[in-house]
C-alpha positions in Angstrom: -26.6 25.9 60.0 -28.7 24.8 62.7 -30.5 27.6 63.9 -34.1 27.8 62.7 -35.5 30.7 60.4 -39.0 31.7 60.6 -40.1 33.8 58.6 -43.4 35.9 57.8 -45.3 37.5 54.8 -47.9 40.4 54.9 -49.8 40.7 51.9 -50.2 45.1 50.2 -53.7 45.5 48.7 -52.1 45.9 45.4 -50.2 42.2 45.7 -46.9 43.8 46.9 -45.3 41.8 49.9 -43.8 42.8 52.9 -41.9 39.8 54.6 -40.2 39.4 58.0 -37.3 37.2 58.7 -35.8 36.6 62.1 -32.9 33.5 63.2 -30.4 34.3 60.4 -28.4 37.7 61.3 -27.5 39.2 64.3 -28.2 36.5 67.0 -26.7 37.9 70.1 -28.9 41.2 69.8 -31.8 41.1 72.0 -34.5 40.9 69.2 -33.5 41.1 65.7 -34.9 41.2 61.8 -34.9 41.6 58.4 -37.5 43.7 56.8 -38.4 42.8 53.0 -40.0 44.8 50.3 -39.1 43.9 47.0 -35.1 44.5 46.8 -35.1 46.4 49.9 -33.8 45.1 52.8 -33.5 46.4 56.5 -32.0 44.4 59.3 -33.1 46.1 62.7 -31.9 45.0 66.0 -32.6 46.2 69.7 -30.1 45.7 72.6 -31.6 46.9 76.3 -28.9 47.2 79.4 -29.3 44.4 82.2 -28.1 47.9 84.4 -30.4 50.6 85.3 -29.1 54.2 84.3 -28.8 56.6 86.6 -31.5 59.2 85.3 -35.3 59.6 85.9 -36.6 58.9 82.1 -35.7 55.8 79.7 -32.6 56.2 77.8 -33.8 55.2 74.6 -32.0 55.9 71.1 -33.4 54.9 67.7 -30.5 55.0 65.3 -31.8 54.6 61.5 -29.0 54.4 58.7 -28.7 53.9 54.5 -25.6 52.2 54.0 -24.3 53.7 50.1 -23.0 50.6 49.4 -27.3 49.3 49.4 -27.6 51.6 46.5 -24.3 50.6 44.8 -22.5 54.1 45.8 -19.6 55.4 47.2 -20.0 58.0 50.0 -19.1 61.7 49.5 -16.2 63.2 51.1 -12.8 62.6 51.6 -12.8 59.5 53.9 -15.1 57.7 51.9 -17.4 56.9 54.9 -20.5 57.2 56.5 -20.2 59.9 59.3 -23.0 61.6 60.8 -26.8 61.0 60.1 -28.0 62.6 57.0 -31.3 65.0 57.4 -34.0 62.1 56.4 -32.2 59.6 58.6 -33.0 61.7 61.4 -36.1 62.4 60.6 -37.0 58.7 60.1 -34.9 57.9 63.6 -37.4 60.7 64.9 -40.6 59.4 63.1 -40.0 55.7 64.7 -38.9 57.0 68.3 -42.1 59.2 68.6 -44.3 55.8 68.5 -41.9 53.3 70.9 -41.3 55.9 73.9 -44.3 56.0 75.1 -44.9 52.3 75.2 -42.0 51.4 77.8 -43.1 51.6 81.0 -42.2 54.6 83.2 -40.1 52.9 85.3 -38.1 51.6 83.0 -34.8 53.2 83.1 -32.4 51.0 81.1 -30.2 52.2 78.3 -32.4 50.6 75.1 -31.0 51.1 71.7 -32.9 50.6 68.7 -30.7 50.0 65.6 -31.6 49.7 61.9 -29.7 49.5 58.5 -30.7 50.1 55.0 -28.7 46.9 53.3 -30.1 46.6 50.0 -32.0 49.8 48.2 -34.7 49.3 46.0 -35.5 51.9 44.1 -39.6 51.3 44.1 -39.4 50.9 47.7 -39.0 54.1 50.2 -37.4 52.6 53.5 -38.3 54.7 56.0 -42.2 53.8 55.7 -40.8 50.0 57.1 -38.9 51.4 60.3 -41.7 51.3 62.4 -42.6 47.8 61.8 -38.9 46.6 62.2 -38.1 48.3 65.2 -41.7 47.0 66.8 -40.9 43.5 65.6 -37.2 42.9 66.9 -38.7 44.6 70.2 -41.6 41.4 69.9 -38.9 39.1 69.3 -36.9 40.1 72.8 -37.4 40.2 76.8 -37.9 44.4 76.9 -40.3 44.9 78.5 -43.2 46.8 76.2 -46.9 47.0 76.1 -48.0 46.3 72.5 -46.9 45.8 68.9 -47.4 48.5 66.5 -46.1 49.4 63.3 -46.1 52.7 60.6 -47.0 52.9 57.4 -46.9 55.9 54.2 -50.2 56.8 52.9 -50.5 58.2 49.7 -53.2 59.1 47.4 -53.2 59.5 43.5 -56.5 60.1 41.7 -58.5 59.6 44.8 -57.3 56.3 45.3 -55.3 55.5 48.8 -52.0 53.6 48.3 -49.5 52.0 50.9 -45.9 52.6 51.3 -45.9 54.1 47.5 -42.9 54.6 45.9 -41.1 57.7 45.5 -42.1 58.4 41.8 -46.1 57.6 42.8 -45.3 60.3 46.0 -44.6 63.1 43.6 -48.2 62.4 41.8 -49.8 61.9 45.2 -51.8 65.2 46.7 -51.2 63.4 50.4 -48.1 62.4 52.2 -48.6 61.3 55.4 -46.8 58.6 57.7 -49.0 56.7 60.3 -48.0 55.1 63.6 -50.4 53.3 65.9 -51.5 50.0 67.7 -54.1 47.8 67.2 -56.6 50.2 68.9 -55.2 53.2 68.4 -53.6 55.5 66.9 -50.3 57.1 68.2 -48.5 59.6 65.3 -49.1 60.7 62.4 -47.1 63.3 60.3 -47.4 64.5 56.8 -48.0 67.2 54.1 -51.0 67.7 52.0 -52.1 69.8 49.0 -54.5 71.6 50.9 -57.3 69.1 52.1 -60.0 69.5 54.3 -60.2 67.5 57.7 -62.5 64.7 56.7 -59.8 64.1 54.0 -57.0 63.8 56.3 -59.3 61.3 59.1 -59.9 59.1 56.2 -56.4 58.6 55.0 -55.4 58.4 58.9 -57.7 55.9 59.1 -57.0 53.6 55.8 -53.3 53.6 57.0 -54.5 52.2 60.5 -56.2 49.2 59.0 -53.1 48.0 56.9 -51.3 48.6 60.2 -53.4 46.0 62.0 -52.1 43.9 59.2 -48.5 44.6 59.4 -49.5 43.9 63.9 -51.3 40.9 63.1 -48.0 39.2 61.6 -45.7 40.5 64.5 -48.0 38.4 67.0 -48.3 35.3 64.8 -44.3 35.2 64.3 -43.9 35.5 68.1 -46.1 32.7 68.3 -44.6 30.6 65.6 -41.4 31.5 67.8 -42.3 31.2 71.7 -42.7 34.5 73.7 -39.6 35.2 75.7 -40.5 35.5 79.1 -40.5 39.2 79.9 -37.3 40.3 81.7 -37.3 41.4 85.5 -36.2 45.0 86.4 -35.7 47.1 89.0 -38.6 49.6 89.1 -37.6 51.3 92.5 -40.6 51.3 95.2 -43.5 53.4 95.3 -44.0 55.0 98.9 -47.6 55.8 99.0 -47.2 57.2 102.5 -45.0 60.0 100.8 -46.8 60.5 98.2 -50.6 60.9 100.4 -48.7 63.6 102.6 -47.2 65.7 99.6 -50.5 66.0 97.7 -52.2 67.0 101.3 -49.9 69.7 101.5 -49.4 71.0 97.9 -52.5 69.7 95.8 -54.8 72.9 96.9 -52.0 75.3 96.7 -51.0 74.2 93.0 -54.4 74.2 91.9 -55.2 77.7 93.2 -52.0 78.8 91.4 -53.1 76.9 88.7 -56.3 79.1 88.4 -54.8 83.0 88.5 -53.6 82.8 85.3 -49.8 84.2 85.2 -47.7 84.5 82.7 -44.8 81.6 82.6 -42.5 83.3 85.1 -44.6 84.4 87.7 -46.2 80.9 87.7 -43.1 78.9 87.9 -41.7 81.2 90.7 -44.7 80.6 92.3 -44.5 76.7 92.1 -41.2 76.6 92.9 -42.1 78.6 96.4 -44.4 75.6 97.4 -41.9 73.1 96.3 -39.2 74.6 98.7 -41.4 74.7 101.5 -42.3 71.3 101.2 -38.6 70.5 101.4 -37.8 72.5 104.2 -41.1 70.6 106.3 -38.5 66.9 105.5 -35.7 66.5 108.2 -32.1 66.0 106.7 -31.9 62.9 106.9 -35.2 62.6 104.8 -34.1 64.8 102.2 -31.0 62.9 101.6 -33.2 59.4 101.9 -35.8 60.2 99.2 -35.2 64.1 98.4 -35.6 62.8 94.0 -38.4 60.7 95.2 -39.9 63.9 97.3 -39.5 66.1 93.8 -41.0 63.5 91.8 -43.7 62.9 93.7 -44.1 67.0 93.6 -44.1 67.5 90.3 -47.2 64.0 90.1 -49.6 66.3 92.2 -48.5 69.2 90.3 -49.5 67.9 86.8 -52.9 66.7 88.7 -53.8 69.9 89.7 -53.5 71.6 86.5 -55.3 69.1 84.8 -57.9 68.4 87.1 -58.2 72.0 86.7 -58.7 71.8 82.7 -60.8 69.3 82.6 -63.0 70.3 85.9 -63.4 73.9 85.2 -62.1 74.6 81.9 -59.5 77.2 82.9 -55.9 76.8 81.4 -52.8 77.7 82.9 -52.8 80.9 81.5 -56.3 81.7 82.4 -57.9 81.3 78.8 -60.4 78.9 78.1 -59.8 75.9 76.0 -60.6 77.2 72.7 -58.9 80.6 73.0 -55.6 81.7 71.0 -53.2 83.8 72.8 -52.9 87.5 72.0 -50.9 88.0 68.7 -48.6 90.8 67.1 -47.0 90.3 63.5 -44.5 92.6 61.8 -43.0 92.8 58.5 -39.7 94.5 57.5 -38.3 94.5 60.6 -34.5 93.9 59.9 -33.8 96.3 56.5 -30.7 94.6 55.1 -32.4 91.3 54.3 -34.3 90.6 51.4 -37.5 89.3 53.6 -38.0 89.7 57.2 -41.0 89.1 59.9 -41.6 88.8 63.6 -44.4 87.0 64.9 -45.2 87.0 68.5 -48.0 84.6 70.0 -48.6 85.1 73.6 -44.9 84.2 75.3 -43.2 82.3 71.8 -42.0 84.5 69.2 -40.5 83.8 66.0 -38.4 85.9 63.7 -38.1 84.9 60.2 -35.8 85.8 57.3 -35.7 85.2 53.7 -32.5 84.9 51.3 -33.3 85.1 47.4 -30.4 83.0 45.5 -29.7 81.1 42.1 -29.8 77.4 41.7 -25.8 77.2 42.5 -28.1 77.9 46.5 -29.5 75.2 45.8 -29.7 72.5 48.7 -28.2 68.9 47.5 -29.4 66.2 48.6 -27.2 63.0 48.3 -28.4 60.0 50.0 -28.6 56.3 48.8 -32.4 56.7 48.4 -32.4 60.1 47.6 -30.9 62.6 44.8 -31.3 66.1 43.9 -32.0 69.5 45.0 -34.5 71.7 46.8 -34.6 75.5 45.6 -36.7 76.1 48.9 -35.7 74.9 51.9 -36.3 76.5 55.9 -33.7 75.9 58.6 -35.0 76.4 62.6 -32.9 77.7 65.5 -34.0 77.5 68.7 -31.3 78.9 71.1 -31.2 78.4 75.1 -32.0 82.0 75.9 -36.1 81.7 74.1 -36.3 79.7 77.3 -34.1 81.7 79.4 -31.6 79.2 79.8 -28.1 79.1 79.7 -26.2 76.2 78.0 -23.4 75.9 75.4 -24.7 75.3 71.8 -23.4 71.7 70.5 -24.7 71.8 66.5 -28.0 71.3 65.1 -30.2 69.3 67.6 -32.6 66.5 65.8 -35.5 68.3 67.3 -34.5 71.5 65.0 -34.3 69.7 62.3 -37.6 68.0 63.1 -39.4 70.9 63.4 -37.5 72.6 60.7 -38.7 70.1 58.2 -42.5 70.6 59.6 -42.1 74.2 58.9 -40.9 73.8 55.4 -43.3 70.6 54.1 -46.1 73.2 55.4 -44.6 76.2 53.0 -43.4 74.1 50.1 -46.8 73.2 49.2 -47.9 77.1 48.5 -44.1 78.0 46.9 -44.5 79.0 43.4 -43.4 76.2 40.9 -41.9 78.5 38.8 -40.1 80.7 41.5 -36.9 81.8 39.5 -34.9 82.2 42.8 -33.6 79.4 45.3 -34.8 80.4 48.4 -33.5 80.1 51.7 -36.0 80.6 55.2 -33.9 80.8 58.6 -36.3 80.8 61.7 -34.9 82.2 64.8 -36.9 81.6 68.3 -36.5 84.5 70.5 -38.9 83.1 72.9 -40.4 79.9 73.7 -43.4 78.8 75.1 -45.3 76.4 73.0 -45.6 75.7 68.9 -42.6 77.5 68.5 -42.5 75.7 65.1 -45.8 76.9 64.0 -45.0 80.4 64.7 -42.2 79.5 62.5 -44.9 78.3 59.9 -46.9 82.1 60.7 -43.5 84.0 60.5 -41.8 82.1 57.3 -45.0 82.9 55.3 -45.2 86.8 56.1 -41.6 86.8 55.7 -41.7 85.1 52.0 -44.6 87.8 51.3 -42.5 90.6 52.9 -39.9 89.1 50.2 -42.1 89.3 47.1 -41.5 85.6 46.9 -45.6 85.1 45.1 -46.6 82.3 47.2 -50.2 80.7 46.3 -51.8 81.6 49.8 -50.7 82.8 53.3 -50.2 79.6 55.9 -50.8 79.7 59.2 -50.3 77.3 62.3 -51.6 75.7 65.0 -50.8 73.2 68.1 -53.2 71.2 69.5 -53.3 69.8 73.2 -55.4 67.4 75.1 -56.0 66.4 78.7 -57.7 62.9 79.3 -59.0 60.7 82.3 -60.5 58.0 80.2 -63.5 59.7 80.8 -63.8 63.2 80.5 -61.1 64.8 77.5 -60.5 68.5 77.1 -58.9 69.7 73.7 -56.9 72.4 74.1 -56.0 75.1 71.2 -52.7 77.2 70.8 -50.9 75.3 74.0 -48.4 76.1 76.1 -45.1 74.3 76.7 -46.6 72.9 80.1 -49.9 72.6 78.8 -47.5 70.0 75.9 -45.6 68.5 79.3 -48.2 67.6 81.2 -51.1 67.1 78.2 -51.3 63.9 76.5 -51.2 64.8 72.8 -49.2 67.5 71.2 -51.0 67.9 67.4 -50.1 70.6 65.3 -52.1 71.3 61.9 -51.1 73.8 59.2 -52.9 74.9 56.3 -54.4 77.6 54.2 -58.2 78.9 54.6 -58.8 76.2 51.9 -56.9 73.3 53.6 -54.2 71.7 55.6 -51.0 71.6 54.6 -48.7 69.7 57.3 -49.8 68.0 60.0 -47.5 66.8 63.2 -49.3 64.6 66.2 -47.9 62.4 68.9 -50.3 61.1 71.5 -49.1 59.9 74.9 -52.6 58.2 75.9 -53.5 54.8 75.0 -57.1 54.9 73.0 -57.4 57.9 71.2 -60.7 58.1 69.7 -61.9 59.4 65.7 -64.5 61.5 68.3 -61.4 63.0 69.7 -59.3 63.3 66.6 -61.9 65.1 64.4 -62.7 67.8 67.4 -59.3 68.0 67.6 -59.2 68.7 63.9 -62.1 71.2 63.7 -61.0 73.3 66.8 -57.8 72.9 65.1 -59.6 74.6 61.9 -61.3 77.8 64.0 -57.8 78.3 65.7 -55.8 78.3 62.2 -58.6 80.5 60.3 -58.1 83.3 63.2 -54.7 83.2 63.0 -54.3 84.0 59.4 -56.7 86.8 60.1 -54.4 88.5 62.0 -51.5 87.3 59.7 -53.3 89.2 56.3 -54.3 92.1 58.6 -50.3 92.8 58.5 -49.5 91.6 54.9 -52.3 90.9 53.3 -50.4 89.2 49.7 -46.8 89.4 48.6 -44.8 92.4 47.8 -45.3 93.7 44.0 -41.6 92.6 43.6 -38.6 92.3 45.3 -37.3 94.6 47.6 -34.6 97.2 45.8 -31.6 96.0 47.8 -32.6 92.4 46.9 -31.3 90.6 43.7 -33.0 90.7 40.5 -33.4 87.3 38.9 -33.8 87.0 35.1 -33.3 83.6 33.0 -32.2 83.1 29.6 -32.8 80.7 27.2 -30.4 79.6 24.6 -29.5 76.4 22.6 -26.7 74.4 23.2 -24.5 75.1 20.9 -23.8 79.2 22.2 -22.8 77.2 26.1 -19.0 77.1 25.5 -19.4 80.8 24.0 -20.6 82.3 26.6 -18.6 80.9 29.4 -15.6 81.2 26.8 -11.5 79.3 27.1 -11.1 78.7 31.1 -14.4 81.0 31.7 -12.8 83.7 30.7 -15.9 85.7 28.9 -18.8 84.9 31.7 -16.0 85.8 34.3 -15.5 89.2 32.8 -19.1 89.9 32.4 -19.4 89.4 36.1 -16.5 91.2 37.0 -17.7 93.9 34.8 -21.8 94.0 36.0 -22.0 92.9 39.7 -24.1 90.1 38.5 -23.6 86.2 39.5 -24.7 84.2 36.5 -25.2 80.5 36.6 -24.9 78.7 33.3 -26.8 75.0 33.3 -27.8 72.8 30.4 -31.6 71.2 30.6 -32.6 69.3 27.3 -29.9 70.3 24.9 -30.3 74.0 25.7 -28.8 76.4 27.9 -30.4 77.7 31.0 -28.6 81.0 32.3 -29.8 82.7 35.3 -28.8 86.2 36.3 -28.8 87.9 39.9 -27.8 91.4 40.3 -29.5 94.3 42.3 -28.7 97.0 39.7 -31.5 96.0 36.4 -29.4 98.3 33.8 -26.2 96.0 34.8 -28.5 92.9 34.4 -29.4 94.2 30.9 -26.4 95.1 30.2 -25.6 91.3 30.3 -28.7 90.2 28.5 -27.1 92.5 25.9 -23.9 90.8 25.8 -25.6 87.2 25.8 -27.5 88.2 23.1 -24.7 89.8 20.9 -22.7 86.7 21.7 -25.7 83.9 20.8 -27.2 86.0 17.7 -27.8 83.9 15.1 -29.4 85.7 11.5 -32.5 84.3 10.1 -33.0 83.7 6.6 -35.6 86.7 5.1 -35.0 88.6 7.5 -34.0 92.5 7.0 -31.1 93.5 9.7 -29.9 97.1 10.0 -26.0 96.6 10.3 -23.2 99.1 11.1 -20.4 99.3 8.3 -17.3 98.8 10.4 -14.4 98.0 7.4 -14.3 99.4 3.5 -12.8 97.1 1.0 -12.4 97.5 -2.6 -14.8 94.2 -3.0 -17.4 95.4 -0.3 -17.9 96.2 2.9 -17.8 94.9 6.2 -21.2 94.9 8.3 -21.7 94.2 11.5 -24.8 92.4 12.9 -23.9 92.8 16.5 -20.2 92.9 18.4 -18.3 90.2 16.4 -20.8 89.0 14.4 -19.8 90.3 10.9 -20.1 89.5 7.5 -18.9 91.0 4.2 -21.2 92.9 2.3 -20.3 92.2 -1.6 -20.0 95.1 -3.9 -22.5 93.5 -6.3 -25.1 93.7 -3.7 -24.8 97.3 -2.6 -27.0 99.1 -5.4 -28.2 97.7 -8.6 -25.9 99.7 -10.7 -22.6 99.2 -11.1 -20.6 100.0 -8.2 -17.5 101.7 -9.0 -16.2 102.9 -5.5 -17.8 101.9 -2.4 -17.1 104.6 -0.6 -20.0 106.8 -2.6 -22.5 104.8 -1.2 -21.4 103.7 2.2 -19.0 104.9 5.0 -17.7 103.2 8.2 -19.4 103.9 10.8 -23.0 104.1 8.8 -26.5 102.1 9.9 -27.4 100.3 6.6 -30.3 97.8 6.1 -29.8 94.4 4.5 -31.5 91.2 4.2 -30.2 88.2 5.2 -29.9 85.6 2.2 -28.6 82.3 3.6 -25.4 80.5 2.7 -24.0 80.9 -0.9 -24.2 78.4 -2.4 -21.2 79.2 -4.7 -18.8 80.6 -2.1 -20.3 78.8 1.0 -20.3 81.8 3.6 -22.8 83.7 4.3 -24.5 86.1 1.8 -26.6 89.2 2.7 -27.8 92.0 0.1 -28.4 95.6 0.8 -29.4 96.3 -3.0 -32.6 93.9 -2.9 -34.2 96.4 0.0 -34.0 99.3 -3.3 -36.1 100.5 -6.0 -35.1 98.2 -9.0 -34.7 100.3 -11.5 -37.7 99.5 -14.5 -36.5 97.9 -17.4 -36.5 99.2 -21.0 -39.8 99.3 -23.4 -39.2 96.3 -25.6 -40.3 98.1 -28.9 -38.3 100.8 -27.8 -35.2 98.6 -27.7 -36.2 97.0 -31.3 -36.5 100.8 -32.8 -33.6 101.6 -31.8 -31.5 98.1 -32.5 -33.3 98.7 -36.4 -31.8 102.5 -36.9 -28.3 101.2 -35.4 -29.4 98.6 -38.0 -30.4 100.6 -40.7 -27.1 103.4 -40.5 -25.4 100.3 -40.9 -26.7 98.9 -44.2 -26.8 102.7 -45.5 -23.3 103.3 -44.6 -22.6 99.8 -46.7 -24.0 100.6 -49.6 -22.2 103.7 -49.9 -19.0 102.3 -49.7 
């Protein structure tokens, strides 16, 4: 093998190693690597298209997959095969993407595919928190151009102490989960979920993560080095006419910025814009328009996105008229659809979210079945955002990765305040109606009401927020509650959840180069003010859950019994649980958890669901030695009688042990159909069955004077010797 490997090592604070390997796999990719922690392996790759692509933005697809055959597994299904992206794939493909875009240059227009493959699993490493720092690397290692190395890393913390890239059984102990991206300098994303900590909590973690980062940066340079730095590719970045663009902003800057300032609601304003931009086209000749009419619009929509932020950051006015630290006018309801067993609408300014809530058993239960990743979430929120909350119209093709994105924010925000003990898998569906900005936290506002609504007992009401900012490098405006635009032409879209005790979930991407800790903790404490006055208005609708559930809603009751009684109770082919089902209108799900059995019964009717309890219990019933029992005689034998302890559970009542006299005919003391007490006595140990005694619950009759019985033994005694002695 002739080609040369080089190969780098970054040293964890607590002696773990990450290494990076590049000259072995996947040579005729434009960059590639392989990623090491412990057993794990990732090989990442990047391939960019010598051709420019006909659109206006870069073309750029991350693509993150866990091959089964890492873990040693077979895929599920029929085929046997990987298909489409799993749920934390995406998410990790979404996490990794949010950093890299922003770092091409605008111009750049050239079909860029990011690749990389889980190829060994460890099960002490989680993969996704090395993405970012293969996808950065193999980008290093190639001619793309790109402005700086970053990286990501997982930040955890368990008894106060930070850790890096944990593992998933330190995450479940950890009170913070939260993934980092940034540069050198800055940094550029962070998501995560938190058990309710306050903001200087949150900048501290953000911040421990960024100096491993720097680490993790440090070695992507010095391999590059060890390596040679390709020289960077030339593109085709199209010409800049400043002419054009000096006569557009002389005739639409003012007019923008004065629409800018009235205030109007999303319509109006973008009918207004769209006024100017058709008379500027109609002051360009033919033969200009068809010359540079994309260049025209794009230059258009530059002075546009001046305007309204030199507005912002000149004279504090937003787009909507508020001022930078107002929330838009809000309206909650609860109840709203009566069929389903939770239901809310909230309503922020132009976005408005309706919520619903499904109570289940654990057969609802989501299953998760990844190589990384196995089990099942009893709480889980799925977000819908259809084209017509944006008043569009466009076919629906599946679940987009920005629903489930924004889906999973909803639900890591909620899942810290769902009760642990929560009998019920539960199912929160998040419809957008309408659309204009944080649609997802107004899914975070409207899943919480709609879980109260439910009776679901949640710990505390969450609420939601998304933060904005607008930078020149010298002056910065923070922006609470934004709009859409105000998140298109801002530079940071940061959204915090939490209760009035602490965040929650936390989601920012920042588009500027340099953000500041000045910047991030305003950003946090505005963030704070906005989220408390929310949930004001949240509680002044529901202020805590519903007493219990609502009467059309499923009743959940579990049952614990031991092992043993499992095959009883679902009885030959199912045959009894089906029949209790059949005969109650109740689901019951049967599962064994430590050698006992764990049955769980839904029904809307409670006399039906104790009707089943009933049955369970007749059928699991199991006498205790001592104890007294009142039985029903349901046979009469000349030996005894038969007793019953519950349906089917009988046992032969001997006729020594009915009454302490001799028992001549049983029928003088008991009947079929009589309630009788007895106690319980235990295996016989003579016959081996089971032995119970009605006569040791009676009087005992007293026993005979001793001297008594001697008198009279010496007369019987005495007649005899007289009658002797006569003969």
């Amino acid at each position: 093998m002739n080609t040369k490997i080089y190969k780098k090592e970054i040293n964890l604070p607590d002696g773990r190693v990450i290494s990076i390997e590049t000259g072995k796999l996947a040579k005729q990719a434009d960059g590639s690597a392989v990623i090491q922690m412990g057993n794990a392996m990732l090989l990442a790759t990047v391939v960019s298209s010598r051709n420019a692509s006909p659109v206006d933005f870069l073309p750029l697809t991350v693509d993150y997959r866990e091959k089964f055959a890492a873990a040693g597994k077979f895929p599920g299904g029929f085929f046997k095969r990987e298909a489409r992206p799993s749920n934390d794939e995406i998410l990790t493909m979404r996490l990794v993407d949010r950093v890299l875009r922003p770092l091409f240059p605008k111009d750049y227009h050239y079909e860029t595919q990011v690749m990389i493959q889980l190829m060994s699993h460890d099960d002490d490493v989680m993969p996704d928190s090395l993405a970012g720092l293969a996808a950065s690397t193999v980008i290093q290692l190639s001619d793309i151009p790109f402005e700086y190395p970053i990286s990501e890393v997982r930040v955890a913390r368990i008894e106060g102490n930070f850790i890096i890239n944990p593992s998933r059984t330190q995450l479940a102990e950890s009170d913070i989960d939260i993934m980092v991206g940034a540069s050198y300098d800055s940094v550029s994303m962070v998501e995560g979920e938190f058990d309710e900590i306050s903001e200087q909590e949150m900048t501290d973690a953000i911040k421990f993560g960024h100096n491993a980062i720097k680490d993790q940066i440090d070695a992507q340079i010095e391999l590059v080095d060890d390596i040679g730095k390709k020289e960077i590719r030339e593109y085709d970045n199209g010409e800049e006419n400043h002419e054009l663009l000096d006569k557009i902003h002389s005739m639409c800057y003012d007019n923008c910025y004065e629409i800018a300032k009235k205030g109007l609601d999303k319509k109006q304003r973008s009918k207004e814009f769209a006024e100017i931009k058709e008379k500027l086209l109609e002051s360009f000749s033919e033969e200009d328009l068809e010359e540079n009419k994309k260049l025209i619009l794009s230059y258009f929509s530059k002075v546009e996105k001046e305007a309204v932020r030199e507005l912002v950051l000149s004279e504090g006015i937003r787009l909507d008229g508020r001022k930078t630290t107002n929330i838009r006018p809000i309206w909650c309801e609860v109840g709203y659809l009566p069929s389903t067993h939770g239901s809310s609408v909230f309503t922020r300014g132009e976005t408005q979210a309706l919520a619903t809530v499904t109570l289940g058993t654990s057969r609802d239960a989501n299953i998760i079945d990844s190589p990384t990743n196995q089990g099942e979430e009893n709480f889980y929120l799925h977000y819908n955002f259809p084209p017509f909350c944006t008043g569009e119209a466009r076919p629906l093709r599946g679940t987009s990765r920005r629903e489930i994105g924004h889906g999973n924010l909803a639900q890591r925000a909620l899942s810290k305040v769902f009760p642990h003990d929560c009998p019920y898998t539960v199912r929160v569906v998040s419809e957008v109606l309408e659309s204009n900005g944080s649609s997802s936290m107004a899914t975070v506002c409207s899943g919480t009401m709609a879980l109260m609504d439910a009776g679901v007992k949640i710990k505390k009401p969450v609420s939601g927020i998304a933060m904005g900012l607008i930078s020149d490098g010298k002056r910065y405006s923070v922006l609470s509650d934004i709009l859409g635009d105000e998140d298109h032409l801002g530079d940071m879209d940061f959204k915090v959840t939490g209760t009035k005790d602490g965040i929650t979930a936390c989601q920012m991407d920042i588009k500027i180069k340099g953000l500041s800790y000045e910047i991030l903790e305003k950003a946090l404490e505005q963030a704070k003010n906005g989220r408390l006055e929310i949930l004001k208005e949240m509680t002044n609708t529901i202020e805590k859950p519903a007493d219990s559930v609502k009467p059309h809603a499923p009743k959940m009751v579990k049952v614990i019994i031991d092992g043993e009684y499992i095959g009883a109770v679902i009885g030959p082919g199912g045959k009894i649980i089906q029949e209790m089902q059949k005969e109650t209108g109740t689901t019951i799900v049967i599962e064994e958890e430590d050698e006992k059995g764990v049955i769980e019964i839904l029904g809307t009717n409670q006399e039906m669901i104790d009707l089943v309890i009933e049955k369970i219990d007749n059928i699991t019933f199991k006498p205790e030695v001592g104890k007294e029992y009142d039985v029903k005689v349901v046979k009469i034998l000349e030996f005894g009688a038969v007793v019953e302890f519950r349906p089917g559970k009988e046992v032969l009542l001997h006729i020594s042990e009915i009454a302490w006299e001799r028992v001549e005919k049983v029928e003088k003391y008991l009947n079929i159909g009589d309630i009788t007490k007895v106690k319980y006595m235990g295996i016989d140990s003579r016959t081996r069955k089971q032995k119970v005694s009605r006569k040791i619950l009676l009087e005992r009759p007293k026993k005979k004077d001793w001297n008594e019985t001697f008198l009279v033994l010496n007369r019987i005694s005495n007649k005899r010797l007289k009658w002797d002695s006569s003969k």
